[in-house]
ZADO-1210 file (C-alpha; in nm, 4 decimals, padded with zeros to 6 digits):
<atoms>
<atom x="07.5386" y="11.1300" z="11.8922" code="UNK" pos="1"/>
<atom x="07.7382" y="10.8698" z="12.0225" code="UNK" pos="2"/>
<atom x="07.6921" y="10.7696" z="12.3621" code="UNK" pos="3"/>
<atom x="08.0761" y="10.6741" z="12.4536" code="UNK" pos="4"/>
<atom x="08.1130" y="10.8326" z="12.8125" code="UNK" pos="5"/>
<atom x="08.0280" y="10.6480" z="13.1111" code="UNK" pos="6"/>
<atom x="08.0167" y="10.8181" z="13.4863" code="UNK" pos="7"/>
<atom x="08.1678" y="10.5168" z="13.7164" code="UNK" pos="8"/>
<atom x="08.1552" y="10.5572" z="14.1154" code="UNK" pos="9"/>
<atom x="08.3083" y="10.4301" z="14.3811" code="UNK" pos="10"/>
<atom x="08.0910" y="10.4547" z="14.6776" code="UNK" pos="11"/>
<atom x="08.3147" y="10.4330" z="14.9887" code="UNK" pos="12"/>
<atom x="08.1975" y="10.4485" z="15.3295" code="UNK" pos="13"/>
<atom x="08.3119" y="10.8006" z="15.4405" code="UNK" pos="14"/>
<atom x="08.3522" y="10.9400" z="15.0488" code="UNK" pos="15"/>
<atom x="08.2499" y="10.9501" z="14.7184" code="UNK" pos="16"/>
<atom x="08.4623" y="10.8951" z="14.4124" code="UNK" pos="17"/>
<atom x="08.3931" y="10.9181" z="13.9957" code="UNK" pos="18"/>
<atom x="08.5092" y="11.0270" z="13.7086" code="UNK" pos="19"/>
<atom x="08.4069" y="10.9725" z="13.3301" code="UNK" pos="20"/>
<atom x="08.4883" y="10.6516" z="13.1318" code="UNK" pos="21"/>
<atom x="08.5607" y="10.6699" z="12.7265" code="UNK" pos="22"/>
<atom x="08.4477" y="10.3112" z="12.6778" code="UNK" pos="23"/>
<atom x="08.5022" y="10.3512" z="12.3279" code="UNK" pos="24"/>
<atom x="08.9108" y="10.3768" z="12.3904" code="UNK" pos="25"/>
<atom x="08.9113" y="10.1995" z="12.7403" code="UNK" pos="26"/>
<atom x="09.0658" y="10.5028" z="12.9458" code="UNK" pos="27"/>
<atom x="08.9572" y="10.7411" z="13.2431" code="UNK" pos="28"/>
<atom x="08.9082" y="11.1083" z="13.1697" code="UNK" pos="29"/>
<atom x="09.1415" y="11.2288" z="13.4796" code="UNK" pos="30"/>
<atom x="08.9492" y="11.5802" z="13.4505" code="UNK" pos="31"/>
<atom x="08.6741" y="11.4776" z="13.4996" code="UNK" pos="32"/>
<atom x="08.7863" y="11.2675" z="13.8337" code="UNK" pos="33"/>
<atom x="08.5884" y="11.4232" z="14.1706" code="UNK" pos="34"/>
<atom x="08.5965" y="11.2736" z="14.5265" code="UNK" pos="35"/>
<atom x="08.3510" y="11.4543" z="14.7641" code="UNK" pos="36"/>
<atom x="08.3607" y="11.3589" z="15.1751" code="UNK" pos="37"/>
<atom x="08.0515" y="11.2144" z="15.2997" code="UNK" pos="38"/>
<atom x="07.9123" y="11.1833" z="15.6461" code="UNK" pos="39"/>
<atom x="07.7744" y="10.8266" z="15.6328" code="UNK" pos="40"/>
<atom x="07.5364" y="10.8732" z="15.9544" code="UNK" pos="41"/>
<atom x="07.3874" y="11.1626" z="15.7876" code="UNK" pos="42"/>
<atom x="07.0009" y="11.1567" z="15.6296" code="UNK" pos="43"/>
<atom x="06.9236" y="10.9950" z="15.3104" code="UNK" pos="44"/>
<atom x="06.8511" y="11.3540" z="15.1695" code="UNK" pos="45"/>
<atom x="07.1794" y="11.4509" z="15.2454" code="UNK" pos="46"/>
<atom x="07.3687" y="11.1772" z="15.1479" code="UNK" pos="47"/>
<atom x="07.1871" y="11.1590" z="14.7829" code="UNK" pos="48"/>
<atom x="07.2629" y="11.5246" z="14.7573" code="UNK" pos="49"/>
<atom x="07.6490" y="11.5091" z="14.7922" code="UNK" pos="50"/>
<atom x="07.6380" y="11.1899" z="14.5631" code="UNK" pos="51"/>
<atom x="07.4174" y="11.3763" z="14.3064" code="UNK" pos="52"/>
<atom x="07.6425" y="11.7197" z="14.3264" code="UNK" pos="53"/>
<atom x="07.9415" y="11.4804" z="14.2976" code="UNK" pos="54"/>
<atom x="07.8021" y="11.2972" z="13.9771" code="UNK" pos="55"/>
<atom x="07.7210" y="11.6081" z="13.8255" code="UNK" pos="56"/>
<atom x="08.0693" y="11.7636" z="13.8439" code="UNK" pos="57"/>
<atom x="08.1671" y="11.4870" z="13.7095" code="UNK" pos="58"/>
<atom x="07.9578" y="11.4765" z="13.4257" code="UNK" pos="59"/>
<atom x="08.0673" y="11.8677" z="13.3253" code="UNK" pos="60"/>
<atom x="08.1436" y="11.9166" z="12.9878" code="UNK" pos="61"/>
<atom x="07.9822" y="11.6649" z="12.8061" code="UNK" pos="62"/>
<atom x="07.6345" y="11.6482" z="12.6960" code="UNK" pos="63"/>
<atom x="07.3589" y="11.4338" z="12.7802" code="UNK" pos="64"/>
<atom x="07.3507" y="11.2689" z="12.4875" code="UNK" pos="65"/>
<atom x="07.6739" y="11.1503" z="12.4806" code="UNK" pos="66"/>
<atom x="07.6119" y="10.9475" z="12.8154" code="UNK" pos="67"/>
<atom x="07.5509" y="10.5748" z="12.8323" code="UNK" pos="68"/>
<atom x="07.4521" y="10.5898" z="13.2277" code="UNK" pos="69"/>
<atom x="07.6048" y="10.5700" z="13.5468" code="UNK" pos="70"/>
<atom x="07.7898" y="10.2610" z="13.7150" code="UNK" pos="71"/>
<atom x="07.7967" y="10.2588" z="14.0875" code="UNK" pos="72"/>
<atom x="08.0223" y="09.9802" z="14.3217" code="UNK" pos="73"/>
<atom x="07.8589" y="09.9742" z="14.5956" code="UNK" pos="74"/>
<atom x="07.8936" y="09.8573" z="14.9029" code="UNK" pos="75"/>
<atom x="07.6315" y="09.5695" z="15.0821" code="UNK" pos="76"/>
<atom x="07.4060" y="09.4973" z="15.1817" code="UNK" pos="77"/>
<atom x="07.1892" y="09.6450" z="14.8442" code="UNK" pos="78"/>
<atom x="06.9435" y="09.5147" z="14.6113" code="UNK" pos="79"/>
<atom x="07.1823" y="09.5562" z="14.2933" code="UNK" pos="80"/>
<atom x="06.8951" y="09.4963" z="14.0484" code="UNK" pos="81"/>
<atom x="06.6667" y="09.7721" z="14.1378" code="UNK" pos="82"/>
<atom x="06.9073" y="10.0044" z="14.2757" code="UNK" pos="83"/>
<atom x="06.7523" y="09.9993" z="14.6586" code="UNK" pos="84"/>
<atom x="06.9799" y="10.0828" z="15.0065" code="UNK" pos="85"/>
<atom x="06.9104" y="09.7817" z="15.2270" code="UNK" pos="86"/>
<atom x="07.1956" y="09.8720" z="15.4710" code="UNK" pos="87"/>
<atom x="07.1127" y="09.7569" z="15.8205" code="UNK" pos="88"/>
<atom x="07.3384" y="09.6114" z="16.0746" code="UNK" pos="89"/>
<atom x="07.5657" y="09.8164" z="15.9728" code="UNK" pos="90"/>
<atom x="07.7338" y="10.1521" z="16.0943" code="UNK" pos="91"/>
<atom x="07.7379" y="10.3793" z="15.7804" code="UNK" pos="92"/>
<atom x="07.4250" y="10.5046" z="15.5475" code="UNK" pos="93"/>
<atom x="07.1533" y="10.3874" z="15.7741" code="UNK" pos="94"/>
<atom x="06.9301" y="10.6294" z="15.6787" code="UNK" pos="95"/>
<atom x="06.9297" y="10.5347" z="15.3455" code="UNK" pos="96"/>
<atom x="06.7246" y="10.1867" z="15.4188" code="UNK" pos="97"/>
<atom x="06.4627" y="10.1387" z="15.1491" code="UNK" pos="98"/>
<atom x="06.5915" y="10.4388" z="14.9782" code="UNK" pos="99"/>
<atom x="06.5752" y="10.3907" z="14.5672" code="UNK" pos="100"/>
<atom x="06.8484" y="10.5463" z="14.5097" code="UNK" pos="101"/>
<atom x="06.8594" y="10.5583" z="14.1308" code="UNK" pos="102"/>
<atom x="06.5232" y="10.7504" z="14.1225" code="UNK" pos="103"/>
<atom x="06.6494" y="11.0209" z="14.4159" code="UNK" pos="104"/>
<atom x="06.9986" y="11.0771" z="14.2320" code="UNK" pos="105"/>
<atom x="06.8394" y="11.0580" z="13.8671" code="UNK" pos="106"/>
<atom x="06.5461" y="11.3612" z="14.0024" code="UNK" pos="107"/>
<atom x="06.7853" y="11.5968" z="14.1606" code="UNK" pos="108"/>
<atom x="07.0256" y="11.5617" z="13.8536" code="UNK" pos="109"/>
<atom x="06.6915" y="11.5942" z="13.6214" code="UNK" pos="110"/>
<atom x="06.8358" y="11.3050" z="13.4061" code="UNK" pos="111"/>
<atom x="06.6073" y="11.1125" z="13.1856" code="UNK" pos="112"/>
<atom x="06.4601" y="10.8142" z="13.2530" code="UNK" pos="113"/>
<atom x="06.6370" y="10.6403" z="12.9575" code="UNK" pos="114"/>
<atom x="06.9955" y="10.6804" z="13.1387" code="UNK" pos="115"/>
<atom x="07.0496" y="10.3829" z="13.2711" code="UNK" pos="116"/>
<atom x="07.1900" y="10.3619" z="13.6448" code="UNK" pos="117"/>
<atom x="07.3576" y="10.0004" z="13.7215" code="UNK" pos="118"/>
<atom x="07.4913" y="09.8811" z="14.0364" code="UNK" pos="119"/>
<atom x="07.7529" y="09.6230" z="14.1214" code="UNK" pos="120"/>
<atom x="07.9440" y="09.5107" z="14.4498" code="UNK" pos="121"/>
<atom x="08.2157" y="09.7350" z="14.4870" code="UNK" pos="122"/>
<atom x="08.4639" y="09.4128" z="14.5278" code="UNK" pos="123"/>
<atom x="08.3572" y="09.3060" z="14.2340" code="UNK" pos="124"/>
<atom x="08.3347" y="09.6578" z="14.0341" code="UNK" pos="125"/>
<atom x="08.7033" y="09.6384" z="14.1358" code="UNK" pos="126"/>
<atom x="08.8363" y="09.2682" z="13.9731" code="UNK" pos="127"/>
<atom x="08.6634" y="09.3925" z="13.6624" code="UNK" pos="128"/>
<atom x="08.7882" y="09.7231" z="13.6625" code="UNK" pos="129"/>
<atom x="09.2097" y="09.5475" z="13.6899" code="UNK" pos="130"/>
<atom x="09.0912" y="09.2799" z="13.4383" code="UNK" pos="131"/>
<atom x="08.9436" y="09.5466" z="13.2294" code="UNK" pos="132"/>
<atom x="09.1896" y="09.7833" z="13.2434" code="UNK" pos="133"/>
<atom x="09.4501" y="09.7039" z="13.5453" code="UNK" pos="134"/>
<atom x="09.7371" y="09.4708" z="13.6565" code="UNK" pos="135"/>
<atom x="09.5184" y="09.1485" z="13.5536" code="UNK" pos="136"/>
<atom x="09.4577" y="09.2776" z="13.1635" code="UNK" pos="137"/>
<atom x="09.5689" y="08.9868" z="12.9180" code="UNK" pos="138"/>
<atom x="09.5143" y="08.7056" z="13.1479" code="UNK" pos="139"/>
<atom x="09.2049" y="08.4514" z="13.1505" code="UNK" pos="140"/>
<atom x="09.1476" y="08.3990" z="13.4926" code="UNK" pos="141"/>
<atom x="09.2420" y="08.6099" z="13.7753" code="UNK" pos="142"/>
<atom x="09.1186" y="08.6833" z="14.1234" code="UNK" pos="143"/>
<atom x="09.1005" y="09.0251" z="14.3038" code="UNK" pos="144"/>
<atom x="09.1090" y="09.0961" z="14.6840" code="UNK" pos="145"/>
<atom x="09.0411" y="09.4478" z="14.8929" code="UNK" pos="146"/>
<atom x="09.2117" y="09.3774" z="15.2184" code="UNK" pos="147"/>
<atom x="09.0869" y="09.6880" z="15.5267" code="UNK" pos="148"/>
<atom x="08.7963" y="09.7530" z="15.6720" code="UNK" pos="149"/>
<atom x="08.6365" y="09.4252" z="15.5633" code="UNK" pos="150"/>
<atom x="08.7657" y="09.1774" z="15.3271" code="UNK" pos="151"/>
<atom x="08.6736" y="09.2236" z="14.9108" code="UNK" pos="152"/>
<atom x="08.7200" y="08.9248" z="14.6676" code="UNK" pos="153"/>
<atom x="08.5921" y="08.8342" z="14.3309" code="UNK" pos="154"/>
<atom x="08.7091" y="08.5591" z="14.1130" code="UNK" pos="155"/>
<atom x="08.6789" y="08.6923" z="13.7187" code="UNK" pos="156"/>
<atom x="08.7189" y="08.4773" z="13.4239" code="UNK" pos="157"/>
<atom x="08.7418" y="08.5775" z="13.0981" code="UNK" pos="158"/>
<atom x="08.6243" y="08.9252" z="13.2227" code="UNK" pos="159"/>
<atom x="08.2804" y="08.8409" z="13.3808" code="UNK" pos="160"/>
<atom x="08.2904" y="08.7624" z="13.7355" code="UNK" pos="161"/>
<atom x="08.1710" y="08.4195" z="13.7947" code="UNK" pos="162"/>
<atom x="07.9408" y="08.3734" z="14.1361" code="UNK" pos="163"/>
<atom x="07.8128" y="08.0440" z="14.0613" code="UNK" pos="164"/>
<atom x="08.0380" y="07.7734" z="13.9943" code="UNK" pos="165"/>
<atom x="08.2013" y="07.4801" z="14.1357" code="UNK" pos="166"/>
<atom x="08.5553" y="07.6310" z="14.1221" code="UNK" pos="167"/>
<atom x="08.4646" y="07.9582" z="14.3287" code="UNK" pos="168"/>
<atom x="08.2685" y="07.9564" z="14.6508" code="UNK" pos="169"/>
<atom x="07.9030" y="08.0446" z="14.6546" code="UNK" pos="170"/>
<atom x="07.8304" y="08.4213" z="14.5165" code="UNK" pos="171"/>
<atom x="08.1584" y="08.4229" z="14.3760" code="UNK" pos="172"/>
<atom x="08.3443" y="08.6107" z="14.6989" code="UNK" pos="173"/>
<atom x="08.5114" y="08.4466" z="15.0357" code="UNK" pos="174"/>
<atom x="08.4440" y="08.6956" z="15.3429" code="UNK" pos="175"/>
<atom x="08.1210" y="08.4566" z="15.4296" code="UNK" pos="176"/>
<atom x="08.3357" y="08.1465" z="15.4310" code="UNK" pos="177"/>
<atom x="08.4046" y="07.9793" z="15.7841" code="UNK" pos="178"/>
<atom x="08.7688" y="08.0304" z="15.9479" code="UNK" pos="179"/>
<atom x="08.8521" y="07.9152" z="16.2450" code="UNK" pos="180"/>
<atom x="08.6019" y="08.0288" z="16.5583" code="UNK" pos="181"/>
<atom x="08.4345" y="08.2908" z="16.2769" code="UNK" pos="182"/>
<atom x="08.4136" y="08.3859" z="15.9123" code="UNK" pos="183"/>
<atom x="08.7241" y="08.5090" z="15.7068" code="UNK" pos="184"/>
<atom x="08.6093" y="08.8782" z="15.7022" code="UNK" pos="185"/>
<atom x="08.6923" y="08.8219" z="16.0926" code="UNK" pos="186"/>
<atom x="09.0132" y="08.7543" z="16.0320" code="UNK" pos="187"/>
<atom x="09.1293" y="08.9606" z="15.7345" code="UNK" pos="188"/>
<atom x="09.0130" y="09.3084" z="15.8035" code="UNK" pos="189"/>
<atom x="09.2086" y="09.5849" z="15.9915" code="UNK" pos="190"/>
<atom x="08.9575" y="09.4719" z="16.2936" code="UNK" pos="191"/>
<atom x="09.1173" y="09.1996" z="16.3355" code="UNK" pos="192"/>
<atom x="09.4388" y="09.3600" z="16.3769" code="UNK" pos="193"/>
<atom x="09.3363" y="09.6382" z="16.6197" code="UNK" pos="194"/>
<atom x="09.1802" y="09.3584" z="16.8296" code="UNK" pos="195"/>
<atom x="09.4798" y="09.1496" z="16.8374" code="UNK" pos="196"/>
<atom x="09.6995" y="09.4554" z="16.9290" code="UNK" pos="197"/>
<atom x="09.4512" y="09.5570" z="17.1639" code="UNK" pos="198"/>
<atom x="09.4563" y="09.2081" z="17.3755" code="UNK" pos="199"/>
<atom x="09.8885" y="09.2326" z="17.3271" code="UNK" pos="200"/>
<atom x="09.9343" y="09.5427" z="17.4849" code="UNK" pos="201"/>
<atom x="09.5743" y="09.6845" z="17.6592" code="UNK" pos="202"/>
<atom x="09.5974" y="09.9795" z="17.4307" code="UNK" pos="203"/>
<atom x="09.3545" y="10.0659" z="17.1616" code="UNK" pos="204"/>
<atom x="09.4788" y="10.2076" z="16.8001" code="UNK" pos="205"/>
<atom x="09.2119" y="10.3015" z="16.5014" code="UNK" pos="206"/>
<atom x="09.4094" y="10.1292" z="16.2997" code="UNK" pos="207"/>
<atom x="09.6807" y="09.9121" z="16.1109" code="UNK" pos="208"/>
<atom x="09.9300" y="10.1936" z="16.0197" code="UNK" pos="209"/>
<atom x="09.9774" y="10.2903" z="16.4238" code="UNK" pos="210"/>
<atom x="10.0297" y="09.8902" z="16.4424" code="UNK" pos="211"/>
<atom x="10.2726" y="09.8624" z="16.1567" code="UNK" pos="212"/>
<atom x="10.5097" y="10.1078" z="16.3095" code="UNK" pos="213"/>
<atom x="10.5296" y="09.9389" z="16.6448" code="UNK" pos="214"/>
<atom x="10.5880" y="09.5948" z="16.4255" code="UNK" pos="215"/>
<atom x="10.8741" y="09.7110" z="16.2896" code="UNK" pos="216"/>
<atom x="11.0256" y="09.7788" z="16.6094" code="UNK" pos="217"/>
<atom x="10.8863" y="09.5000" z="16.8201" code="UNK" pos="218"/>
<atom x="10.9297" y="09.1311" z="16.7131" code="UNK" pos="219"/>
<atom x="10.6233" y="09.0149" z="16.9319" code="UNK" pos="220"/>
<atom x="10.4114" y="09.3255" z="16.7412" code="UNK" pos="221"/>
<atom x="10.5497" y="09.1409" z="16.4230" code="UNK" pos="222"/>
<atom x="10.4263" y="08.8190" z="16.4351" code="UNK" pos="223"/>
<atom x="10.0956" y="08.9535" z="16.4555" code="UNK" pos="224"/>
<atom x="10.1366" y="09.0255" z="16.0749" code="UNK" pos="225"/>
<atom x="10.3524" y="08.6941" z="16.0169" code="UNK" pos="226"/>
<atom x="10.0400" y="08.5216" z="16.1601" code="UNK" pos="227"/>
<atom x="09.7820" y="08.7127" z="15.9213" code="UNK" pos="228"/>
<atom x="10.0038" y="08.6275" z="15.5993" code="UNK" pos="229"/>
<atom x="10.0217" y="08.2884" z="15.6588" code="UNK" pos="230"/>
<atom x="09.6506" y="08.2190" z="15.7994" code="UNK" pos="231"/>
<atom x="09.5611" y="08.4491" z="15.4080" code="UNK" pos="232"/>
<atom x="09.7578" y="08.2186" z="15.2214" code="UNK" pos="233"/>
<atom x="09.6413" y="07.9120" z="15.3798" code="UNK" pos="234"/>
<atom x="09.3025" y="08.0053" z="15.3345" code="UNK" pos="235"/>
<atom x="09.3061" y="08.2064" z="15.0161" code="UNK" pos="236"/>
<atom x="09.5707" y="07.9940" z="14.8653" code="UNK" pos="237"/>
<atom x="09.3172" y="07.6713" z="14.8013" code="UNK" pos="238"/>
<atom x="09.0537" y="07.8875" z="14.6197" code="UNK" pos="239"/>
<atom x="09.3489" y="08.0182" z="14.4028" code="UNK" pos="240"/>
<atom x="09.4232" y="07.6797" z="14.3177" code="UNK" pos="241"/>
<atom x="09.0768" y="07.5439" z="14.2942" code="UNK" pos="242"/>
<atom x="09.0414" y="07.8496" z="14.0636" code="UNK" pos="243"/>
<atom x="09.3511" y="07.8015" z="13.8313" code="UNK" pos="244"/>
<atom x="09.3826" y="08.1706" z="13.9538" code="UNK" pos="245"/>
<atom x="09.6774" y="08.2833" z="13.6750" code="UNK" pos="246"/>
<atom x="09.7175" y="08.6662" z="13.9016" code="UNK" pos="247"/>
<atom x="09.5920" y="08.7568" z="14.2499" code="UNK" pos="248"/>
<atom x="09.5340" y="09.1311" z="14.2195" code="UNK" pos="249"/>
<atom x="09.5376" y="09.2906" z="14.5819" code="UNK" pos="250"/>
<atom x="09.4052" y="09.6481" z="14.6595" code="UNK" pos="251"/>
<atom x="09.2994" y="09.7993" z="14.9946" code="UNK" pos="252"/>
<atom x="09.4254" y="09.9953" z="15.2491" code="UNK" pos="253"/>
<atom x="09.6485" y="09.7157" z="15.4588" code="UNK" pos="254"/>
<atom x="09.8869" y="09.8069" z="15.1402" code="UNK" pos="255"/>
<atom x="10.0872" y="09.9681" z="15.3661" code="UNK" pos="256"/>
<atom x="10.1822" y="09.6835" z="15.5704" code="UNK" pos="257"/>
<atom x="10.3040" y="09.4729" z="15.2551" code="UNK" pos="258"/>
<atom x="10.6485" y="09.4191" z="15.3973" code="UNK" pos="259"/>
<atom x="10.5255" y="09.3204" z="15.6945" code="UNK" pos="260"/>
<atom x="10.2815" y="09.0208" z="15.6309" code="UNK" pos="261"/>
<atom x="10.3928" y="08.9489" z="15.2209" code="UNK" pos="262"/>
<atom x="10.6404" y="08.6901" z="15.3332" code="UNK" pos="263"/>
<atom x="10.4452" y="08.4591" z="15.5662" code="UNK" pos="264"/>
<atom x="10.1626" y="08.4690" z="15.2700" code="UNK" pos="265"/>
<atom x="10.4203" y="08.3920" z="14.9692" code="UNK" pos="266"/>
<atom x="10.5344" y="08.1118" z="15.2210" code="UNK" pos="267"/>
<atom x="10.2170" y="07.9983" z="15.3133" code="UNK" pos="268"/>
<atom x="10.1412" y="07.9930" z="14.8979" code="UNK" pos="269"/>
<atom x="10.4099" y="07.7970" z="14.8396" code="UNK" pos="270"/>
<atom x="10.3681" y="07.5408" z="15.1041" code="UNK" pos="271"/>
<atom x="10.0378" y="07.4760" z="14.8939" code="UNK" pos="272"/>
<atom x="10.2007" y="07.4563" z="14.5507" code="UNK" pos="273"/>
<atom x="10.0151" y="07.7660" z="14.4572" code="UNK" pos="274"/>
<atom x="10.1262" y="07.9189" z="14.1120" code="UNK" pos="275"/>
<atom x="09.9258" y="08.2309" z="14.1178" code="UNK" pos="276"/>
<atom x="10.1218" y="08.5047" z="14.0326" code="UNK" pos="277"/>
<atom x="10.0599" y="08.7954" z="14.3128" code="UNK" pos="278"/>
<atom x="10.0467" y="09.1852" z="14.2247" code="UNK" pos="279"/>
<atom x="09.9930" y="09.4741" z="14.3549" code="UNK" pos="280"/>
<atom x="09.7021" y="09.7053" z="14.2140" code="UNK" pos="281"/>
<atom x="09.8262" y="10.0031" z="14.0398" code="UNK" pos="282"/>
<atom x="09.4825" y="10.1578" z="13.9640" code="UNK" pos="283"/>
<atom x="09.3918" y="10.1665" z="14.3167" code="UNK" pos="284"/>
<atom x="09.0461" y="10.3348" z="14.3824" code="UNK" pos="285"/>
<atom x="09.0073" y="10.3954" z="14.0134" code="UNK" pos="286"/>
<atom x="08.9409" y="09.9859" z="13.9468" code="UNK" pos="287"/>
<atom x="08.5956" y="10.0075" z="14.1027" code="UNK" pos="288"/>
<atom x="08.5194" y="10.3546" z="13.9092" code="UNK" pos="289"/>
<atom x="08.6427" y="10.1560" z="13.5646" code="UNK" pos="290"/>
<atom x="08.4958" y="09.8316" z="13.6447" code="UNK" pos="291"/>
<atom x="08.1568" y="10.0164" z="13.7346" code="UNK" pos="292"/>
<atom x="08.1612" y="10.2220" z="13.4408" code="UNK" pos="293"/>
<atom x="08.2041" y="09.8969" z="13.2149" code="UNK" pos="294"/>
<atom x="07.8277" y="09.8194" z="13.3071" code="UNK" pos="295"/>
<atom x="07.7419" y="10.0290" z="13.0330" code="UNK" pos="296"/>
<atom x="07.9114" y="09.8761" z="12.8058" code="UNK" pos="297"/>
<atom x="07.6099" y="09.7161" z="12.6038" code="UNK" pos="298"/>
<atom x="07.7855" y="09.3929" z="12.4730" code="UNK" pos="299"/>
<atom x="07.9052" y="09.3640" z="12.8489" code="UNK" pos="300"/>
<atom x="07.6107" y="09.4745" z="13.0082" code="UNK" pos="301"/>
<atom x="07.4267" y="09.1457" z="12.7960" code="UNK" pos="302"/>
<atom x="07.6592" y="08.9190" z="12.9468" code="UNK" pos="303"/>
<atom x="07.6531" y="09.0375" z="13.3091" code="UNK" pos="304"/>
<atom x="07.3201" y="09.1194" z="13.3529" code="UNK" pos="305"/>
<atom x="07.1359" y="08.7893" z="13.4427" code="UNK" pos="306"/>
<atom x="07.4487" y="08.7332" z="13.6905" code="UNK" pos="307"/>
<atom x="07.3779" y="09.0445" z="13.9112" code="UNK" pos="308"/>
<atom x="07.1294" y="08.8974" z="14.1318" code="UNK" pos="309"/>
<atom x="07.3261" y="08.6949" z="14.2652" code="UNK" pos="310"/>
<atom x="07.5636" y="08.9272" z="14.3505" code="UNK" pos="311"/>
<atom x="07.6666" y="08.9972" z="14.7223" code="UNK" pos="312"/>
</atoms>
């Protein structure tokens, strides 16, 4: 039996999403597609339950033996190689510390010890899900960014994501990298936005949609986005160049807000000779299901594999 089906997730922090992967024709099974809500400050018991009853309707209607594993993007801090929760410091899934969570999920599914379960950065699951199968399909080199809560970026050449090289910063991603009195995940998240508002006008929003409408009444309200375009492309803009970046795939949640910050970042681009083409991502969520389920891909999985340590 042919073992063509993949389950790919896309561990968010207040849901779960997956669906099934035909990795012999490259598509997503939209049937099989399930997103479940999870409480993120719950137990590990009760976390690993609603990801295992999640997985399994998502696995209905196919049998075992026609399953090469399940691919999980997952957020940080984790040990990607053995498949253990090390989040701490953090605000979500807490009590999952030191929780293997490939041999909880695997026992209350009663899977086999032979499915594989492999884990990637959920940034990352996402650039190889668009080069895979999204907006940056047909090109060499391309670079992906998830711009909300925190700030998602993977550089992907030739469809492996590359984490240590002299053209990409070290482990391959930019939310670490200094920027002005901080780090860039300071400055390109929605926290930075409902911090800036906050300080404008002494009144606190949850977050960058409430802002956006007031922006597009209010010209002060509006150069807070004119500021975070051009401070992206400023900063972005010499990776993508460093790079020879031929797309810039962007996904996230501040999507919203495109008309509002696109222009000061094109500008910004520009003023840096940057030739990256810039597009929207059309798969959305589903580019860290497909670029999770791609793990289990065996000629992919060979090429990948000693790179996932270094991962972040």
């Amino acid at each position: 039996m042919s073992q063509q089906y993949a389950v790919g997730t896309d561990i968010g922090g207040s849901h779960i999403s997956c669906a099934l992967i035909d990795l012999e024709h490259r598509m997503i099974l939209p049937e099989s597609r399930v997103t479940s809500p999870v409480d993120n400050k719950a137990s590990a018991e009760e976390i690993l339950s609603v990801w295992s009853e999640t997985i399994g309707d998502a696995l209905l209607g196919i049998d075992t033996g026609e399953l090469a594993g399940i691919g999980f993007a997952m957020p940080g801090p984790f040990d990607y190689v053995k498949g253990i929760a090390l989040f701490r410091l953090v605000e979500k899934f807490l009590g999952l510390y030191g929780v293997n969570v490939s041999d909880g999920i695997r026992k209350k599914l009663d899977l086999a010890p032979s499915i594989p379960f492999r884990y990637m950065n959920d940034a990352t699951a996402f650039a190889v899900g668009e080069a895979w199968m999204g907006t940056a399909t047909g090109t060499r080199k391309s670079v992906s960014i998830t711009l909300g809560t925190g700030f998602g970026s993977a550089f992907i050449d030739d469809g492996i994501p590359v984490v240590d090289r002299a053209d990409t910063p070290k482990m391959g991603c930019v939310w670490h990298l200094p920027f002005k009195e901080g780090i860039a995940d300071d400055y390109f998240s929605t926290r930075w936005y409902t911090k800036k508002y906050e300080s404008l006008t002494g009144i606190s929003v949850p977050g960058v949609r409430e802002i956006a409408g007031e922006a597009r009444k209010d010209p002060k309200i509006a150069a807070l986005f004119n500021e975070f375009g051009g401070d992206l492309g400023s900063f972005l803009g010499e990776w993508l160049v460093r790079f020879n970046a031929e797309v810039l795939v962007i996904g996230g949640n501040l999507a919203g807000a495109a008309d509002l910050f696109m222009p000061a970042f094109e500008q910004s681009l520009k003023e840096l000779h940057c030739q990256t083409r810039i597009a929207w991502s059309e798969l959305k969520e589903d580019a860290a299901i497909i670029g999770s389920a791609r793990l289990l891909d065996p000629a992919y999985w060979s090429k990948i594999e000693p790179l996932i340590e270094k991962m972040n």
